[in-house]
C-alpha positions as CSV (number, residue, x, y, z in Angstrom):
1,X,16.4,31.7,-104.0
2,X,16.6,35.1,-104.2
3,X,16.3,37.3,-101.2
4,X,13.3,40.0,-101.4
5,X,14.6,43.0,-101.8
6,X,14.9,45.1,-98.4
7,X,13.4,49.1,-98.7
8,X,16.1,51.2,-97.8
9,X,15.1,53.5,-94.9
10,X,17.9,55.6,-94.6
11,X,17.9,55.2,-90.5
12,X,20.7,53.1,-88.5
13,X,20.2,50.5,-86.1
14,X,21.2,53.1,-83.6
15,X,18.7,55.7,-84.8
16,X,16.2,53.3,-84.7
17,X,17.1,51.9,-81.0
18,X,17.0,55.3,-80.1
19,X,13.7,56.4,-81.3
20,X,12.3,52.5,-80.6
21,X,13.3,53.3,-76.9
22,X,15.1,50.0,-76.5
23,X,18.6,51.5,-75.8
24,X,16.9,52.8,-72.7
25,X,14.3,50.5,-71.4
26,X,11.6,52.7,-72.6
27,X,9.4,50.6,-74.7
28,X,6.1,52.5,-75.3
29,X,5.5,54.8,-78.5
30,X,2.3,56.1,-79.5
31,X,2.0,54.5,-82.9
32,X,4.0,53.1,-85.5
33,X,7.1,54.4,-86.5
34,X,7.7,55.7,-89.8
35,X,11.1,56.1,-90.5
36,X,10.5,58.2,-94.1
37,X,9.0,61.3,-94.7
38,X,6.4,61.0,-97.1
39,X,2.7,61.2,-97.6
40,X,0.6,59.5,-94.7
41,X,-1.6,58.7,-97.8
42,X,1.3,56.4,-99.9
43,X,0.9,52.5,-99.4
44,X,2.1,51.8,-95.9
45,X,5.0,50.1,-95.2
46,X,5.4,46.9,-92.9
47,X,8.8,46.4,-91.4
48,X,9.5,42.7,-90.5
49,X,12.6,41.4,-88.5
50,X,14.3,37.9,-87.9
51,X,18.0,37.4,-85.4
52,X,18.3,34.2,-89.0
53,X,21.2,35.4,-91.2
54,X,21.5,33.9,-94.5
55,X,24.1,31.2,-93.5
56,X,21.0,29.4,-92.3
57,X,19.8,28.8,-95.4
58,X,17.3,25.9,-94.8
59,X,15.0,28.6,-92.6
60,X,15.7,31.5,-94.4
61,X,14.2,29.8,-98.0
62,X,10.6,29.5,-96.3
63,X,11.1,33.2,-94.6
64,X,12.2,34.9,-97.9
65,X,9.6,33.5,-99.8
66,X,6.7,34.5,-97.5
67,X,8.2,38.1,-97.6
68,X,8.0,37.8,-101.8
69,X,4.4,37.0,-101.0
70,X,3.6,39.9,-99.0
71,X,5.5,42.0,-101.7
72,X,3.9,40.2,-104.7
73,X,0.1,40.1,-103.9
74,X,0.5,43.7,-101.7
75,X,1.7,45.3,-104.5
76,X,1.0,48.7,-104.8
77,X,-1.0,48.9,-101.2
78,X,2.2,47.8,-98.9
79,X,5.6,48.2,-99.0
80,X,7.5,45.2,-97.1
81,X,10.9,46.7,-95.1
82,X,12.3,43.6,-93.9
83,X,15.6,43.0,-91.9
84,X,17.5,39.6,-91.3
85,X,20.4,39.0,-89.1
86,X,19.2,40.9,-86.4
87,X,20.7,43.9,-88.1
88,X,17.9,46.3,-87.2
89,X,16.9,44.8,-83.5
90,X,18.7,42.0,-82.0
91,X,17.0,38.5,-81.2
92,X,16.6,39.9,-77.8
93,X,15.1,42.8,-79.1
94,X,12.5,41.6,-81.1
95,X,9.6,41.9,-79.1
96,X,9.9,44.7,-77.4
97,X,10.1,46.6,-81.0
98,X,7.5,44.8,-81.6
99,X,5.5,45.9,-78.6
100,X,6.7,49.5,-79.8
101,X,4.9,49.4,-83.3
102,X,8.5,50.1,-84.2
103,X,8.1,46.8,-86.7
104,X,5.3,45.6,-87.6
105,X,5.8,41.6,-87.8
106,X,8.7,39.4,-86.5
107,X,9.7,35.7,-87.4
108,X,10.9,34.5,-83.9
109,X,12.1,30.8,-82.5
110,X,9.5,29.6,-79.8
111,X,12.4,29.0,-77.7
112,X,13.7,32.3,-77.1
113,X,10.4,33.9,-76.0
114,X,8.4,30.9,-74.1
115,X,9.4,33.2,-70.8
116,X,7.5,36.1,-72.2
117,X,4.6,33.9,-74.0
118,X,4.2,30.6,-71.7
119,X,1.6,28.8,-74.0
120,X,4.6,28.1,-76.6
121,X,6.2,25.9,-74.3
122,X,3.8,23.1,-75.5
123,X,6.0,23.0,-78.4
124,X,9.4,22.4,-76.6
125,X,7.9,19.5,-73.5
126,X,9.8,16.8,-73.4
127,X,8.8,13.9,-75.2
128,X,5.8,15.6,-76.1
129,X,7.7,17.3,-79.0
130,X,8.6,14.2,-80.4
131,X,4.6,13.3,-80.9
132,X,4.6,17.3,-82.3
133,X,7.6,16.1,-84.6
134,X,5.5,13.3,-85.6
135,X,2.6,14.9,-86.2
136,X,3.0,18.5,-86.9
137,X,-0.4,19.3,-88.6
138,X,-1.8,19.5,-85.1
139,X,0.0,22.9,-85.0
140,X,-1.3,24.0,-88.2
141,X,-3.6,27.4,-88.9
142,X,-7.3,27.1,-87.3
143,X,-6.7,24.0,-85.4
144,X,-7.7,23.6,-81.8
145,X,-4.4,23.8,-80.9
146,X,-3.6,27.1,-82.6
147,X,-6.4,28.6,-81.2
148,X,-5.9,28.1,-78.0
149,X,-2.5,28.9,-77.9
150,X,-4.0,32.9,-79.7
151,X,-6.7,32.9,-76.9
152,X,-3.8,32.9,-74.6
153,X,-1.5,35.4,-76.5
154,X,-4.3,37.6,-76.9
155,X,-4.2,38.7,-73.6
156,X,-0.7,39.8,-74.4
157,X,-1.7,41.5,-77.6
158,X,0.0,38.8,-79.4
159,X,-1.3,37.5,-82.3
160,X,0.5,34.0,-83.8
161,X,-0.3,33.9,-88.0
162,X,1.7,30.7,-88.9
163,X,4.1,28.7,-86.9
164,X,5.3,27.0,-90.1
165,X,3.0,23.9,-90.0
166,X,4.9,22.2,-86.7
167,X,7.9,22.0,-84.8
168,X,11.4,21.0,-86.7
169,X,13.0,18.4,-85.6
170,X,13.9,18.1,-82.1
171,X,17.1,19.3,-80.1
172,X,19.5,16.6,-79.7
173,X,22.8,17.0,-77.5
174,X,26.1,17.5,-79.2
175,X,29.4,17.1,-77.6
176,X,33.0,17.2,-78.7
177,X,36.2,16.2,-77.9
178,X,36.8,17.3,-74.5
179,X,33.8,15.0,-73.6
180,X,32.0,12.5,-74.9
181,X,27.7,12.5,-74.5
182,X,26.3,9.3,-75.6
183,X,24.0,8.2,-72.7
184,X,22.2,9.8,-69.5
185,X,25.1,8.7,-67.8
186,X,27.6,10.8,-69.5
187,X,25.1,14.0,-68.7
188,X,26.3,13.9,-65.1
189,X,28.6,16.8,-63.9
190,X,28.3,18.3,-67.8
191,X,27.3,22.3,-68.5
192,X,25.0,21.9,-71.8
193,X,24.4,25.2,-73.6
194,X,20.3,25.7,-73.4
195,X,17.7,28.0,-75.1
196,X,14.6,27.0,-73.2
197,X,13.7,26.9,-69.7
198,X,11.8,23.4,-70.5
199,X,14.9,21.8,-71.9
200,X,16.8,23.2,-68.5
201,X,13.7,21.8,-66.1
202,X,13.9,18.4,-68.6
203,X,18.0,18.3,-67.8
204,X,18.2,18.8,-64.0
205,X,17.3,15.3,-62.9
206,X,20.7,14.3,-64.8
207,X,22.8,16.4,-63.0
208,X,23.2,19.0,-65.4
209,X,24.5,22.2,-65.2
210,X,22.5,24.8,-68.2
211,X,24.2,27.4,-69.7
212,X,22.0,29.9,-71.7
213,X,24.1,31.1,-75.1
214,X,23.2,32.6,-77.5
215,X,23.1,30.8,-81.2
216,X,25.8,33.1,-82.1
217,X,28.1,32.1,-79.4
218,X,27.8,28.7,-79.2
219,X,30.6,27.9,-81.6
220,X,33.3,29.9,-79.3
221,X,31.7,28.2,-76.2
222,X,32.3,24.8,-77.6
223,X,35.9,25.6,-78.8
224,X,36.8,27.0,-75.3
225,X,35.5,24.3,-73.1
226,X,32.6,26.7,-71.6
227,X,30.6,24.4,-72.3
228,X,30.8,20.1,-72.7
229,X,27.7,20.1,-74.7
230,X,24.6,21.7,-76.7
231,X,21.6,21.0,-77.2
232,X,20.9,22.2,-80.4
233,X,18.2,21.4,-83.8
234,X,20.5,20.5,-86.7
235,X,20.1,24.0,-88.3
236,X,22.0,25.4,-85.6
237,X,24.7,22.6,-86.1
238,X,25.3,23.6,-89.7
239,X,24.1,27.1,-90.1
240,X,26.4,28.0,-87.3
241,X,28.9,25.4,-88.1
242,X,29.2,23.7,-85.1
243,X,30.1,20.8,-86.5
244,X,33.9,22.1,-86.5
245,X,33.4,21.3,-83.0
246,X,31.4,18.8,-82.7
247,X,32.1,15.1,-82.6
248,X,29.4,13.0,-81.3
249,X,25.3,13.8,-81.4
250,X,23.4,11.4,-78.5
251,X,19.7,11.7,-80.7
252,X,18.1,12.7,-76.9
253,X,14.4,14.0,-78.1
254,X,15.1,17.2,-75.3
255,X,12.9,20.1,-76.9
256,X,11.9,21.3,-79.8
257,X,10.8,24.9,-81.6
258,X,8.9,26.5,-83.9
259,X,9.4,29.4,-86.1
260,X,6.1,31.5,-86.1
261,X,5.2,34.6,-87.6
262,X,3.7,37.1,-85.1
263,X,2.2,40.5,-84.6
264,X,0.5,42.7,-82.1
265,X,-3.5,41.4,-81.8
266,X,-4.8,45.0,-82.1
267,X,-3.2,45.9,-85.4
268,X,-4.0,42.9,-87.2
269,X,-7.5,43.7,-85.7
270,X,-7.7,46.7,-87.8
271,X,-5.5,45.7,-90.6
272,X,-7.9,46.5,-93.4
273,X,-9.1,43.2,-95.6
274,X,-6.8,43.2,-98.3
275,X,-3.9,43.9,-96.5
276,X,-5.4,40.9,-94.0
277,X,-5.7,38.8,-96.7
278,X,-2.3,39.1,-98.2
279,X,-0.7,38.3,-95.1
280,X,-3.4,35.6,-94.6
281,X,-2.2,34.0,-98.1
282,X,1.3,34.3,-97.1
283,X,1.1,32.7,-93.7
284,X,-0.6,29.6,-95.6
285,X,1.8,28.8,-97.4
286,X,4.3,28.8,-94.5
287,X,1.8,26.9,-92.7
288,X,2.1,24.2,-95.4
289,X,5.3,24.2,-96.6
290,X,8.2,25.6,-93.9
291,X,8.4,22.7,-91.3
292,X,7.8,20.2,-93.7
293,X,10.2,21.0,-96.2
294,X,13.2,21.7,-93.8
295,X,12.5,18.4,-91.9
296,X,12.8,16.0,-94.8
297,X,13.7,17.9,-97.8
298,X,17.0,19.5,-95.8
299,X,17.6,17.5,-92.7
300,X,17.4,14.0,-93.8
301,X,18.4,14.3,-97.4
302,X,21.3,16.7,-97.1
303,X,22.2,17.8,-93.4
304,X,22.6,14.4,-91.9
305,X,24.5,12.9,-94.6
306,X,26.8,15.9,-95.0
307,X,27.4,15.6,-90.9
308,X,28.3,12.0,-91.3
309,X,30.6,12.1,-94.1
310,X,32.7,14.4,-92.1
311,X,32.6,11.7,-89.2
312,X,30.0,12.7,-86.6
313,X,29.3,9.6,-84.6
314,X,25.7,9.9,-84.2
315,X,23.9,7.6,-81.0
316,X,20.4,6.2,-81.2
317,X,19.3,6.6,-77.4
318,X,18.5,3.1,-75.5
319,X,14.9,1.8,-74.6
320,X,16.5,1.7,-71.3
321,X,17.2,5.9,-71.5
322,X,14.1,6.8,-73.4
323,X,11.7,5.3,-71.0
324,X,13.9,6.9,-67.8
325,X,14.0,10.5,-69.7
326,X,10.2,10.4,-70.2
327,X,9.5,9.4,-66.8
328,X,12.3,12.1,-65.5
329,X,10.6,14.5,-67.5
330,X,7.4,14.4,-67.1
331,X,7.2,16.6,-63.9
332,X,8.2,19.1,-66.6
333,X,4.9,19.2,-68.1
334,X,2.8,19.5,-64.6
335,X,5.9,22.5,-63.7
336,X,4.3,23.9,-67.7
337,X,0.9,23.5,-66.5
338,X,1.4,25.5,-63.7
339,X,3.0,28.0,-65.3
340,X,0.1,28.6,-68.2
341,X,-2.5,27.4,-65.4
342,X,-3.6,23.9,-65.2
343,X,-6.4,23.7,-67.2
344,X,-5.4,25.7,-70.1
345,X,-2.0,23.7,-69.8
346,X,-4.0,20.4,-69.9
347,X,-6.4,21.3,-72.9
348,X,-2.8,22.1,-74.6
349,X,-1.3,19.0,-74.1
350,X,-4.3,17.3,-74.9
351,X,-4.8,18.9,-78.2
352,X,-1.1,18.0,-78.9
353,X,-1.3,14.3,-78.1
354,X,-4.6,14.1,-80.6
355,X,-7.0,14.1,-78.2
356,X,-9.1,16.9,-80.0
């Protein structure tokens, strides 16, 4: 698919760190940026980010498409500036150029920002993100759960469009040849690259010593010995080619993730309708196509059988080890609940089991 075609801005990443103030831990500007001089009157432009580069192409399909939306049924009232590969703010950098008005929408991973916006760690509970796996249309626009997860980010100025229509298939661990991961036994004494604070919280009973590394540098961290292990979704896996380094996957249920579409509260507030309704339009059909798509279309009928092929020993996990992780685990979810506040937490949960 083709990728939408990017307005060119004339500014550099540096320029725009600069005036974004996030090469100086300044983070406030009055107002959006506009990084062309022309008539406040022409159709205003929306600048949207993602850390995804192309070599994931599984993700970037769905996020291309619902920038060919925006440009498609905005025409001629928006202009779509869009950046992938973290080329115009880094992963890290996302939300605070966000927070700016610097960019207007972002595609982020749950994972990376569940510090900054606690209700998303619903999505990545242990266990619990295998019945979100399962049943991903609890996740979906105007249910329950949705809802409650804006209320909370509201108070944030966060507003959550689409998280794709569920989580993708959970993280597993991966290890290669300097050791061998294949039961909860094998965790003791072993430094596993992490994203999420949950997937830390759900590995500590095992002994385990978390590592937080980046996508980016997981592949070198594997090849040096930094790390034993990763958990990791599949994506990662290939888009990053870990699989160079990988020998063994122990199919662990750890966390999982969406990939949502966010903005700040107030400006979609005063977006006016069309512009609302575009992005509304868009955000549907990444509601009901992203998660499902990758998850069966990708994973099952081309990642996994591409990873076997090349001899990736992939282990089931025992009755024996499911039921001891979920029991292990579950003071993860009361540590959550705590975290979000316990009744909030609770209704979460709740609305993720079913129990609507």
């Amino acid at each position: 698919m083709k990728t939408p075609e990017v307005q060119q801005t004339g500014c550099s990443r540096r320029d725009f760190l600069k005036a974004a103030g996030l090469g100086c831990g300044a983070v406030a500007v009055s107002g959006p940026l506009m990084f062309v001089a022309t008539s406040a009157r022409a159709a205003e432009t929306y600048t949207g980010v993602t850390y995804l580069t192309p070599a994931y192409v599984c993700l970037m399909r769905g996020v291309n498409k619902f920038n060919e939306i925006l440009k498609e049924k905005g025409q001629g009232s928006l202009k779509i500036d869009f950046h992938d590969s973290g080329t115009l703010v880094k992963a890290d950098e996302q939300t605070a150029a966000l927070r700016a008005g610097t960019i207007q929408y972002m595609f982020h991973t749950a994972s990376y920002i569940t510090r900054s916006f606690k209700i998303l760690g619903v999505t990545g509970l242990p266990s619990l993100c295998e019945e979100l796996y399962e049943h991903g249309d609890r996740l979906k626009m105007e249910t329950p759960l949705w809802k409650l997860m804006n209320d909370s980010m509201a108070k944030d100025n966060i507003f959550m469009l689409t998280q794709g229509g569920g989580v993708l298939e959970p993280e597993y661990i991966w290890s290669g040849a300097g050791k061998k991961i294949n039961s909860l036994k094998d965790l003791q004494g072993s430094k596993i690259r992490v994203v999420g604070y949950e997937a830390t919280e759900a590995l500590k009973p095992y002994g385990v010593a978390s590592v937080r590394v980046p996508s980016a540098e997981t592949y070198l961290a594997l090849q040096r010995g930094t790390v034993d292990g990763a958990t990791a979704n599949i994506s990662t896996v290939v888009g990053r080619r870990l699989f160079e380094q990988i020998k063994y996957c122990y199919k662990l249920p750890v966390t999982a993730f969406t990939i949502a579409v966010y903005l700040l509260k107030d400006r979609w507030d005063k977006m006016d309708g069309k512009t609302k309704a575009v992005f509304w339009e868009a955000g549907k059909w990444f509601d009901d196509n992203y998660a499902q798509e990758i998850n069966t279309a990708f994973y099952h009928k081309e990642y996994w059988p591409m990873l076997k092929q090349n001899g990736l020993e992939v282990v089931e996990p025992s009755a024996a080890d499911l039921k001891d992780f979920d029991a292990k685990s579950r003071p993860v979810w009361e540590w959550w609940k705590k975290e979000v506040g316990e009744a909030i937490g609770q209704k979460a949960i709740d609305y993720a089991l079913g129990k609507a």
